[in-house]
VOFIZA-732414 format. One record per residue (C-alpha): residue in three letters; x, y, z. Coordinates in steps of 0.5 Angstrom, whole numbers, padded with zeros to 4 digits, always signed. Layout:
% VOFIZA-732414
ALAXYZ/...
This chain:
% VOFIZA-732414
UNK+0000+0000+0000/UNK+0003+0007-0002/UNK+0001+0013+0004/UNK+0000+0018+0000/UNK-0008+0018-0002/UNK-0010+0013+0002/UNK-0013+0013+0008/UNK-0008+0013+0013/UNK-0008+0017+0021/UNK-0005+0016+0028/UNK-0007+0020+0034/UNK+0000+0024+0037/UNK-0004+0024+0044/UNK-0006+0019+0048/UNK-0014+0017+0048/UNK-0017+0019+0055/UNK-0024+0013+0054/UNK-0018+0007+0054/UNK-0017+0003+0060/UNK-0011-0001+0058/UNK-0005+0001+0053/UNK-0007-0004+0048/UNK-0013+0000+0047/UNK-0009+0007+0047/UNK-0005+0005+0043/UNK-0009+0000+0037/UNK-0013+0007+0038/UNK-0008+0012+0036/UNK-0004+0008+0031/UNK-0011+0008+0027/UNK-0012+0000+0028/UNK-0020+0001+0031/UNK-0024+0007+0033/UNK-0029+0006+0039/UNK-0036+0006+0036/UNK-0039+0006+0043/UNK-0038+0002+0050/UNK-0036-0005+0048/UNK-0036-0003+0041/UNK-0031-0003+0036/UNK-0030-0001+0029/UNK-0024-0005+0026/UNK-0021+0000+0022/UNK-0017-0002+0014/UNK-0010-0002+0018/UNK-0012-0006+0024/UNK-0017-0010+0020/UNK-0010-0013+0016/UNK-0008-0015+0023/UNK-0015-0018+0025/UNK-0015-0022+0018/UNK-0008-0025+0019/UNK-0010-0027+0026/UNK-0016-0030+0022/UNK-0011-0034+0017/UNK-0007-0038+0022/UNK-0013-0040+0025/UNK-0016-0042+0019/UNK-0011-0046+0017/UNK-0009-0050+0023/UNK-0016-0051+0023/UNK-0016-0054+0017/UNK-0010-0058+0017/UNK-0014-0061+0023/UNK-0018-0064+0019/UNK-0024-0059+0021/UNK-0030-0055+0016/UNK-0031-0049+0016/UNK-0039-0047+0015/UNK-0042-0040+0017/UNK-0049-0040+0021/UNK-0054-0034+0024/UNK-0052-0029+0029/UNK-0060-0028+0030/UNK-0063-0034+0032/UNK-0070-0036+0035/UNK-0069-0036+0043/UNK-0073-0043+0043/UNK-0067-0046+0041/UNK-0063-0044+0048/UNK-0069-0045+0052/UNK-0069-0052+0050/UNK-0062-0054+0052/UNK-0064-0051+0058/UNK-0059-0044+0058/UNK-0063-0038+0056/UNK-0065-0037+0064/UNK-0056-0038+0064/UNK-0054-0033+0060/UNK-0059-0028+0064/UNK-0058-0021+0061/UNK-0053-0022+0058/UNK-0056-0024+0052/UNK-0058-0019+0046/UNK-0066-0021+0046/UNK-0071-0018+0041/UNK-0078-0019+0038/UNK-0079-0020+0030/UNK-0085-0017+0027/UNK-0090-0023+0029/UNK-0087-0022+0036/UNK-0083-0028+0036/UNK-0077-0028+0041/UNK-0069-0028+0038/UNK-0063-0028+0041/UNK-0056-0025+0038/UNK-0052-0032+0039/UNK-0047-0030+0044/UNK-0045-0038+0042/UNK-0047-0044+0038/UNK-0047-0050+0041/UNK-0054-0051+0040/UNK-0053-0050+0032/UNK-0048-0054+0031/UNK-0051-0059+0034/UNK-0058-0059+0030/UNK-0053-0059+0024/UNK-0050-0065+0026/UNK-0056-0068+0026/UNK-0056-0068+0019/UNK-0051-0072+0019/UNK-0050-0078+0025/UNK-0055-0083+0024/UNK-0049-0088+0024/UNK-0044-0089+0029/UNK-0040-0089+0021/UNK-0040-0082+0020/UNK-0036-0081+0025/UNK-0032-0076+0027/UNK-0033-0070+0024/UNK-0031-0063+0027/UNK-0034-0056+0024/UNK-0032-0050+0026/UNK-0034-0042+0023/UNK-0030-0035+0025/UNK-0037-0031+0026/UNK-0039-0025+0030/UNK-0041-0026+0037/UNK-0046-0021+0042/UNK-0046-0021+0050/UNK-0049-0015+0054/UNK-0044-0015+0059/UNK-0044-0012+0064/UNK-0037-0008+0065/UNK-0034-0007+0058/UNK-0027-0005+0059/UNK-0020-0006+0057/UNK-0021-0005+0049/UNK-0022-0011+0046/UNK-0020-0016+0051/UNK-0028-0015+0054/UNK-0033-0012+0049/UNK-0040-0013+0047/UNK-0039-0015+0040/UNK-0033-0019+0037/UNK-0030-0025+0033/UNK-0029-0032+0034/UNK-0027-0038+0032/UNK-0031-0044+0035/UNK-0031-0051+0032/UNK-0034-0057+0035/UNK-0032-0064+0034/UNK-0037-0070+0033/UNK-0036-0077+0036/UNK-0039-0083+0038/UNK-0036-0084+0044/UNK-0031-0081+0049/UNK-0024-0085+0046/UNK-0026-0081+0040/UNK-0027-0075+0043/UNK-0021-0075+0047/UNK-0018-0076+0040/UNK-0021-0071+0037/UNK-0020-0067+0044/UNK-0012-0068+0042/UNK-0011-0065+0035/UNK-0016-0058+0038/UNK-0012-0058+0043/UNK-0004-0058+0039/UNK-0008-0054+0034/UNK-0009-0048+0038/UNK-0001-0049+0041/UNK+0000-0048+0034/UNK-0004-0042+0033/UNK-0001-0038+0039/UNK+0006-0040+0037/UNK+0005-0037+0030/UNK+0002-0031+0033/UNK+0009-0031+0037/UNK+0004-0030+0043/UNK+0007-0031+0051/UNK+0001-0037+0053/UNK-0001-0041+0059/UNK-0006-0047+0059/UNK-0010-0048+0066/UNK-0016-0052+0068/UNK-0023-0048+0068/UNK-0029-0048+0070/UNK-0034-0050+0065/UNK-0039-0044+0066/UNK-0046-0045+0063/UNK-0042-0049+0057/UNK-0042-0055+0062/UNK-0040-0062+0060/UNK-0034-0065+0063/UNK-0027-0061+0062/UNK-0025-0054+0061/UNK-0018-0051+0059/UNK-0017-0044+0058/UNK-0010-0041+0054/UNK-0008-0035+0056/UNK-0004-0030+0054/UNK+0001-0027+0060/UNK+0000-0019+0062/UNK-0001-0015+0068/UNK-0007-0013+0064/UNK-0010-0020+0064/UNK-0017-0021+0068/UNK-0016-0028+0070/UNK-0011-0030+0076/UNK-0007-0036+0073/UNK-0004-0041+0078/UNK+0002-0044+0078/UNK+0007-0050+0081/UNK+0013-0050+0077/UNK+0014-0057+0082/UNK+0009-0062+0079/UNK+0006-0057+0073/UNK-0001-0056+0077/UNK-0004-0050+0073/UNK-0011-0047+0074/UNK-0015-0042+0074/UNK-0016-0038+0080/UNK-0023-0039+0080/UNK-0023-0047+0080/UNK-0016-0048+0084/UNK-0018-0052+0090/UNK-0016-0050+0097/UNK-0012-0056+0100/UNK-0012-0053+0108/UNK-0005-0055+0111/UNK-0007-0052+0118/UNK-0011-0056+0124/UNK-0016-0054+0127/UNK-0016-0049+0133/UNK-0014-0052+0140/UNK-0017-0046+0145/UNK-0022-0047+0149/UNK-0028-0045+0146/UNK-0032-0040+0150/UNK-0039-0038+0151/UNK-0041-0032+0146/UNK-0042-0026+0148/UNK-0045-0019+0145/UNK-0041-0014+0144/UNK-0043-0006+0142/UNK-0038-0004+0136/UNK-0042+0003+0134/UNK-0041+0006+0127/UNK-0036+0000+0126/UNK-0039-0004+0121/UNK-0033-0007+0115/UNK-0027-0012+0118/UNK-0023-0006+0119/UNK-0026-0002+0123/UNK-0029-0008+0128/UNK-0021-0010+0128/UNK-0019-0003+0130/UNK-0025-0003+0135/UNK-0023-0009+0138/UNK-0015-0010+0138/UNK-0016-0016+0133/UNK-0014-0018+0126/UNK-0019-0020+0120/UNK-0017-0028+0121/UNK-0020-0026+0127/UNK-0027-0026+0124/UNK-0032-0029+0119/UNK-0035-0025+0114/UNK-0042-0027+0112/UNK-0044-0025+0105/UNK-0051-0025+0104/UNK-0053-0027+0096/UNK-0059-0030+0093/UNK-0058-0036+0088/UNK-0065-0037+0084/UNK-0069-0032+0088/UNK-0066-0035+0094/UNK-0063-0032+0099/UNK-0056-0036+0102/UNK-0051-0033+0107/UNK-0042-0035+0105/UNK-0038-0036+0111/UNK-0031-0035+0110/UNK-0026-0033+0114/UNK-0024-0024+0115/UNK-0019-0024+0111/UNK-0021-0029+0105/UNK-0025-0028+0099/UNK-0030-0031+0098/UNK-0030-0035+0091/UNK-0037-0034+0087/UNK-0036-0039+0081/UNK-0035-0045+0087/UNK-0041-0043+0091/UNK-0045-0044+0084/UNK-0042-0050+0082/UNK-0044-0053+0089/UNK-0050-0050+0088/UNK-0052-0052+0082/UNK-0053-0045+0079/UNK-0051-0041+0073/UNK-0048-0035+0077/UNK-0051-0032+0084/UNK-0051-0025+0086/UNK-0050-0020+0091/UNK-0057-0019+0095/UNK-0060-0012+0096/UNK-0059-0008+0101/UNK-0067-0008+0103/UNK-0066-0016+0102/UNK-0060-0017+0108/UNK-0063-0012+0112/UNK-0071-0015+0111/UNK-0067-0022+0113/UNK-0062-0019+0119/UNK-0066-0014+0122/UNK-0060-0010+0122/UNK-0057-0005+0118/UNK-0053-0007+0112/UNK-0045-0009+0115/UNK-0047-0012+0122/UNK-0050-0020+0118/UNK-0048-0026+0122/UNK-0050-0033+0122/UNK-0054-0034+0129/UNK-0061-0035+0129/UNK-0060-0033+0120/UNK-0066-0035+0117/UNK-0063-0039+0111/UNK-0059-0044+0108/UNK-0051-0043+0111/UNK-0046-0044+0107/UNK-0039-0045+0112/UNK-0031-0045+0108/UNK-0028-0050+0111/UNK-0023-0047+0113/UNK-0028-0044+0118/UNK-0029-0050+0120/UNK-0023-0050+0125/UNK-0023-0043+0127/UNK-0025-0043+0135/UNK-0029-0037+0138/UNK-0030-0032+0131/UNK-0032-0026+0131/UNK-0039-0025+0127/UNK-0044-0019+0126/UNK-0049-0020+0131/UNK-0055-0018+0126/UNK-0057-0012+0131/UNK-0055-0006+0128/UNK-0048-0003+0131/UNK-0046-0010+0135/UNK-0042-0016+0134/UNK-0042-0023+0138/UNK-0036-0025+0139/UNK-0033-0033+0142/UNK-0038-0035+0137/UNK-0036-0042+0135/UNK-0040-0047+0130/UNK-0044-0053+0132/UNK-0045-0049+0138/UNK-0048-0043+0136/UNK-0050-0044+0130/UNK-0051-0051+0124/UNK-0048-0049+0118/UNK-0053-0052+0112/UNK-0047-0054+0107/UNK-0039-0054+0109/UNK-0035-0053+0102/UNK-0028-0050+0099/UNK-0032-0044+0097/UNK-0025-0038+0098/UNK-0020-0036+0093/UNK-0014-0038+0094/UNK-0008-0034+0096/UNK-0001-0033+0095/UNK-0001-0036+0102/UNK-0002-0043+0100/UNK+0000-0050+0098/UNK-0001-0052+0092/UNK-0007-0058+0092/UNK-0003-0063+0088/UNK+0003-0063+0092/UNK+0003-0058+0097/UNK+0009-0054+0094/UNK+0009-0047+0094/UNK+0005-0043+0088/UNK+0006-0038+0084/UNK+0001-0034+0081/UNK+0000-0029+0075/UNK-0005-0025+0071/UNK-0007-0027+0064/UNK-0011-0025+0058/UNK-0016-0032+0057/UNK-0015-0032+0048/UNK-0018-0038+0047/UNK-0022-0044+0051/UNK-0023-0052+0049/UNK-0029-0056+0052/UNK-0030-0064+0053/UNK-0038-0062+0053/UNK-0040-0070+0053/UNK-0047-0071+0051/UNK-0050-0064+0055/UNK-0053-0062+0048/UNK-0054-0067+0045/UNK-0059-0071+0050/UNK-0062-0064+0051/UNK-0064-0063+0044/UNK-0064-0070+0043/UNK-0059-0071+0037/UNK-0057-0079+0037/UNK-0054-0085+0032/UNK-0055-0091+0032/UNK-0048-0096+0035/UNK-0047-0102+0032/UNK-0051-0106+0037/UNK-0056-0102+0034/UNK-0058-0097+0040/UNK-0059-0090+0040/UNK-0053-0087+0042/UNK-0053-0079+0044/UNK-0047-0076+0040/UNK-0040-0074+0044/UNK-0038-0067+0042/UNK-0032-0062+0044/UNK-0033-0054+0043/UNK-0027-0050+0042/UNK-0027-0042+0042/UNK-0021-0037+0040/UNK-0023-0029+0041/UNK-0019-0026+0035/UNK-0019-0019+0037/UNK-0017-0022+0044/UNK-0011-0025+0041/UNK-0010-0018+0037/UNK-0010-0014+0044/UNK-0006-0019+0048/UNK+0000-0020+0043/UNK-0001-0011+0043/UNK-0001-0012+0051/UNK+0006-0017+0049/UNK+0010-0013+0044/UNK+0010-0006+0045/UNK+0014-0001+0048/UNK+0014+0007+0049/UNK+0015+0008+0042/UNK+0008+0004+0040/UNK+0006-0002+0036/UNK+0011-0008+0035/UNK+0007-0013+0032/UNK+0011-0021+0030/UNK+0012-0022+0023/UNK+0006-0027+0022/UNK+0000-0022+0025/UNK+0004-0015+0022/UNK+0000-0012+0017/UNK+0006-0011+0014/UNK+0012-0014+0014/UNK+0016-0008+0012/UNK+0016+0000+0011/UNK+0019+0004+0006/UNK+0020+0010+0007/UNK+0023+0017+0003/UNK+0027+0022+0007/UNK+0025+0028+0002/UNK+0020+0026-0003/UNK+0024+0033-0007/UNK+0030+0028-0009/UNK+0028+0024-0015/UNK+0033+0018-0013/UNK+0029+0017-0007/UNK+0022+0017-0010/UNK+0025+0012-0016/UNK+0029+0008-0011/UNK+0023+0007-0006/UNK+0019+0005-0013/UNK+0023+0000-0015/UNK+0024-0004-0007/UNK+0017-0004-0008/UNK+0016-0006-0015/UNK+0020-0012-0012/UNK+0017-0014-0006/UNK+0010-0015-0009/UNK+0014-0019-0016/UNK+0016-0024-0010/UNK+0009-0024-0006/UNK+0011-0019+0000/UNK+0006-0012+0000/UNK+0011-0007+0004/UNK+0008-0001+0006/UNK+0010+0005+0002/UNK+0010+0012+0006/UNK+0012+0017+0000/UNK+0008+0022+0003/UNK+0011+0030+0004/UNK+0011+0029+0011/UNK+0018+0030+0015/UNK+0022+0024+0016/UNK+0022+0024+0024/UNK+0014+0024+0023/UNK+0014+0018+0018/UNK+0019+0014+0023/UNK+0014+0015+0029/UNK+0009+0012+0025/UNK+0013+0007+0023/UNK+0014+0006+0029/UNK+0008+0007+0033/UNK+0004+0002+0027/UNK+0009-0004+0029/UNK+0011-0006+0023/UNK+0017-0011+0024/UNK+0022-0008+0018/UNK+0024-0001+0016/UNK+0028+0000+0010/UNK+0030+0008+0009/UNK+0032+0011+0002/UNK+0036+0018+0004/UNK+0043+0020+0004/UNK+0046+0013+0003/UNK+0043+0012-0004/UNK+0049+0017-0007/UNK+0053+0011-0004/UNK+0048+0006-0008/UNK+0046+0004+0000/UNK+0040+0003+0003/UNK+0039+0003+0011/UNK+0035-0002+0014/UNK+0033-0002+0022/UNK+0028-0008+0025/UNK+0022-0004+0030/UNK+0026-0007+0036/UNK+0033-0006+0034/UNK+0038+0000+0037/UNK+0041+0001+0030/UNK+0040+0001+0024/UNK+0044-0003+0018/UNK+0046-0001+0012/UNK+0045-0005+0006/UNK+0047-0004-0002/UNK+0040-0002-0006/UNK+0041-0008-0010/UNK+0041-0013-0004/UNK+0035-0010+0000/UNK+0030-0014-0002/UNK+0033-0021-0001/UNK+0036-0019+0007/UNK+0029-0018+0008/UNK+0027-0024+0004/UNK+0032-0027+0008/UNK+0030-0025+0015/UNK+0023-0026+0013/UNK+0025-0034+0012/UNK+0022-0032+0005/
């Protein structure tokens, strides 16, 4: 592409409405703009590198054996409400009325589709396996979009589903997914993790996320470099290496806290510290309200509490709701005399003499102790856990890290196939319901965490595969005829061998144009300035101190040569 009469702008300022330095600077260097809150327009520059992205999933996919097919974004609600998950995914579906006043969703995923179409095919146990996959928009209402691309409310993703008829094939199928998306991420030159997850409203029988290490990152990755242990924090159990409290268990005792209601401020008041106490958290699981006990200076786990449950996703309750339940003002819930089902963390289980709210406005008990005081309904692993704790597996230290989820590979079993009833006939002649795997990739999450990975100060670094262009040819001053000719030339010579560069020829200053160059990212400069009176061009990779000089001449083959061309 030539510059000059094209569409082509980068932004010198940093954007205020961006909350992560992928977003800044894929906005700046003219990548996407912000249409509205989680909405994103993929502009020419940055649609080049969404399509690359595309491309290397598309062809580990295929070499994989999968087929590519394209289904419906708007789809009859129906369809979800029969696999029992439109109640799951809540509000987080886009919902809308046709003009007969049917109900349609947005599809925020599609294994419901992709199972229906199997049904096409599998009659027998011979027509298996089979996998389909698309590369197809998405639509969730989030609640909180934010970090750019990484969380927003229309994106693009690969999915793919394998068909199988039993769960040795599926976890063959499983397998060539699963070496297809490390080949994927490789290629994307992307620094990744693979961690156990919660299966969420996907369900099925195992979930792995691959998730690109960045502070940014929205998810916690667990780590033991002892045994290999890695999980999501959301799932990562709890092993508890602690025995349970020899005090004397005394009897309790109402003690007036004014105008202290938070953990801090009762420590403050009572010359204790957090583990001390036992925080109980109100919240309501299908219109039902639970109290979580756990430990004052833990956080309670929520994906745990629904998994024990049985339940898509809890939320807090409202302020009218604890204080109708506890009588008291909101800050002061405790679990004696609490009229609902208790669920106590098991580590609250070997505390003796804890100190709780005493649902009484401004007072807490204190020597409150389980069994005595109070039965819990349900004991589980329901808190985070820490940097203070012991890896479940081996009990060695862990380590932790935060990561961007770019892609997730499912064993959903029979889930969707028995719910919308899609079987095949075995060779005994029996119905059989189908084994299905699901695969996911997030392209504009791939394209924001290599962002998070590669930059600098100076801008965009993209690897080789994924840059938009490979290289960049620019002109010092566009007034000297050898320089516009010479420009001209590398260009005609890179198209002959297969390779569009990126030709900046526009009358602007040569520290303007190499900002540019920079701040797009692309991964090999060549400049035609002074040098060429010497025959010589100069050629700088984006992330070297200096540039080389390298005669015209032989230009295209260095390039060629650092590109494995």
């Amino acid at each position: 592409m030539k510059l000059n009469n094209s569409f082509f702008y980068t932004l010198r300022e940093n954007v205020k409405d961006e909350d992560s330095i992928s977003g800044n600077l894929l906005v700046r260097a003219g990548m996407v703009k912000k249409t509205s809150t989680g909405i994103y327009t993929y502009m020419p520059m940055g649609l080049k590198v969404l399509r690359n992205i595309e491309h290397i999933i598309r062809d580990e996919m295929n070499k994989a054996g999968a087929q590519e097919l394209l289904m419906p974004a708007l789809i009859p609600a129906e369809i979800y409400e029969k696999a029992g998950r439109r109640a799951s995914f809540g509000s987080n579906m886009f919902a809308l009325k046709d003009r007969y006043q049917k109900d349609y969703v947005l599809g925020p995923t599609h294994e419901e589709l992709f199972t229906i179409a199997a049904s096409m095919k599998s009659a027998s146990y011979k027509d298996f396996p089979y996998n389909l996959y698309q590369i197809q928009t998405k639509y969730r209402d989030e609640t909180r979009p934010r970090y750019g691309l990484i969380r927003v409310r229309e994106f693009i993703m690969k999915d793919a589903y394998s068909f199988d008829k039993d769960l040795e094939g599926l976890d063959v199928s499983y397998q060539k997914m699963f070496q297809a998306y490390k080949n994927s991420f490789d290629r994307m030159g992307l620094d990744y993790r693979i961690v156990k997850a919660d299966t969420g409203a996907m369900g099925g029988l195992l979930s792995e996320e691959f998730q690109a290490v960045t502070e940014i990152g929205e998810d916690t990755l667990i780590f033991c470099d002892t045994c290999g242990f890695a999980s999501n924090l959301e799932i990562a159990a709890v092993k508890l290496t602690a025995a349970e409290s020899t005090e004397e268990k005394l009897p309790k005792e109402e003690v007036h806290t004014p105008n202290a209601k938070t953990i801090e401020e009762v420590s403050a008041f009572l010359g204790k510290t957090p583990a001390d106490f036992v925080k109980t958290l109100i919240y309501k699981a299908n219109g039902k309200i639970i109290a979580c006990l756990v430990r004052g200076d833990r956080e309670l786990n929520e994906t745990k509490v629904c998994k024990l449950l049985g339940v898509g996703e809890i939320e807090m309750a409202s302020f009218e709701d604890v204080e109708v339940l506890t009588q008291a003002r909101v800050g002061f819930a405790g679990p004696v005399d609490l009229a609902c089902d208790i669920i106590v963390d098991q580590e609250v289980m070997l505390m003796h003499n804890m100190i709780v709210g005493a649902n009484k406005t401004d007072y807490h008990y204190i020597n409150v102790n389980v069994h005595t005081d109070f039965e819990p309904t349900m004991v589980a692993d329901i808190r985070n856990i820490t940097e203070e704790d012991v890896c479940p597996v081996c009990g060695r230290p862990l380590n932790f890290k935060k990561g961007i989820e770019i892609g997730n590979t499912f064993k959903l079993g029979t889930k969707y196939s028995e719910a919308l009833n899609v079987k095949y006939l075995d060779d005994q002649n029996q119905l059989q319901p189908i084994q299905m795997g699901c695969y996911g990739i997030g392209l504009g999450r791939c394209m924001a965490a290599i962002a998070e990975q590669s930059c600098d100060e100076y801008g965009l670094s993209w690897p080789v595969e994924v840059a938009p262009y490979k290289v960049a040819i620019v002109t010092i001053n566009n007034k000297f005829e050898n320089q516009v000719q010479a420009a001209e030339e590398l260009y005609d010579a890179f198209m002959a061998r297969g390779i569009e560069p990126l030709l900046d020829n526009r009358d602007d200053r040569a520290g303007v144009k190499f900002k540019d160059m920079e701040l797009i990212g692309i991964p090999y400069r060549i400049t035609c300035g002074k040098g060429l009176n010497e025959g010589k061009v100069e050629i700088k990779g984006r992330k070297d101190e200096a540039a080389t000089e390298v005669l015209l001449s032989e230009a295209v083959d260095y390039i060629c040569n650092l590109l494995n061309k």
